[in-house]
Residue, then its C-alpha position, 0 to 999 in steps of 0.5 A: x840783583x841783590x845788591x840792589x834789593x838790599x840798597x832799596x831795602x837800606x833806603x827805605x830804612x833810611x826814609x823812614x829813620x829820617x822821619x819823612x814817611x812817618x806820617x800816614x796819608x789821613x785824606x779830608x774833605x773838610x778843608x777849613x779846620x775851624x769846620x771839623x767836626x768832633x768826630x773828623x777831628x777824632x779820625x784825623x788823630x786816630x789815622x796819625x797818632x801813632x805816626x805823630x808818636x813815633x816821627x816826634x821820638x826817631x831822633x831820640x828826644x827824651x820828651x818825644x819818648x815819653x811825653x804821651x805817658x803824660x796827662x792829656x790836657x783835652x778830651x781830644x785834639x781842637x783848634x785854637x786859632x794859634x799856632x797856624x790854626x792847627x789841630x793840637x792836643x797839649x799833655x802836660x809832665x807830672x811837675x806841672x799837670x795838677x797846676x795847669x789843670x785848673x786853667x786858671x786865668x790869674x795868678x798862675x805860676x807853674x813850678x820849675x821843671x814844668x813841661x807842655x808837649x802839644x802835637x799838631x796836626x795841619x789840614x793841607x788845603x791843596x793836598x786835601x789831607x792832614x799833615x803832621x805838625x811839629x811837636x810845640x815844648x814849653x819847659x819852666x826853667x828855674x827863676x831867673x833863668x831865662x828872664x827875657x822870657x820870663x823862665x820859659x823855654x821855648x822848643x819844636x821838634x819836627x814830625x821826623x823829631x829833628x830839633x827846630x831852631x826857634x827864636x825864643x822872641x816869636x813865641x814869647x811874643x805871642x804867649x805875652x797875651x796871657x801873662x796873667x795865666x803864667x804865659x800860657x794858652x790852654x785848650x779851647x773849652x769845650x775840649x778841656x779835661x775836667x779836674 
């Protein structure tokens, strides 16, 4: 019978390194994320945040580690409409906070070294609750290093922190529509921090 007790035991603990219990069980009644109030969306990432931090670093990502030591770039988590209308939350490394902070809509250039960590959360129409997203990286590499995407690197992690296989095209793609911003999407208004 111990055996067996220690085998459960090794198990759990290889569940929850894994990442696939990390996210807490957050149920909402408000399916369609466009119609979350401010105050459901702040209970929605109190209920995970902690989950969202600690399934992002399991695997040992330098930046899942240290991201939310980072600045926030919104007051709190909203909805874009990218990004398959999840809730996000972008923080921005101490390299490229201070410009993109000023969420310019011309002549942006984010300096070399830039990252942008942005959490997600999605609503689970069918579960009727909030699932951990993955965690979006954005990283300005240096000039003329990655010229098909003018520098950005595009990364994911998974919510267990496994590393996603993006198609650096997919994303670039989308972020084209906003050249003039340095290629970057910022929060909605109404969430964004103030300088």
């Amino acid at each position: 019978m111990n055996r067996l007790l220690k085998a459960a035991a090794i198990t759990a603990t290889a569940i929850l390194a894994s990442g696939s219990a990390w996210a807490a069980d957050c149920p909402v009644t408000v399916l369609d994320p466009f119609d979350l109030e401010a105050g459901d969306i702040n209970s929605i990432y109190d209920c995970m945040k902690d989950d969202l931090a600690a399934g992002y670093a399991s695997q040992g990502s330098k930046v899942a580690e240290n991201y939310r030591n980072w600045t926030a770039t919104a007051t709190r988590m909203a909805v874009a409409g990218p990004h398959g209308s999840r809730l996000l939350l972008t923080f921005a490394n101490p390299i490229g906070a201070e410009t993109y902070l000023k969420f310019e809509e011309e002549g942006v250039n984010m300096p070399a070294g830039s990252v942008l960590a942005k959490e997600s959360i999605k609503i689970h129409k069918k579960k009727k609750k909030a699932v951990a997203g993955p965690l979006f990286l954005m990283t300005k590499v240096a000039a003329g290093e990655l010229p098909d995407t003018n520098d950005w690197r595009y990364d994911a992690l998974t919510p267990s922190g496994k590393v996603m296989k993006i198609k650096q095209s997919f994303c670039h793609d989308c972020h084209l529509g906003f050249e003039d911003q340095d290629y970057l999407g910022y929060p909605v208004e109404e969430v964004r921090v103030s300088n």
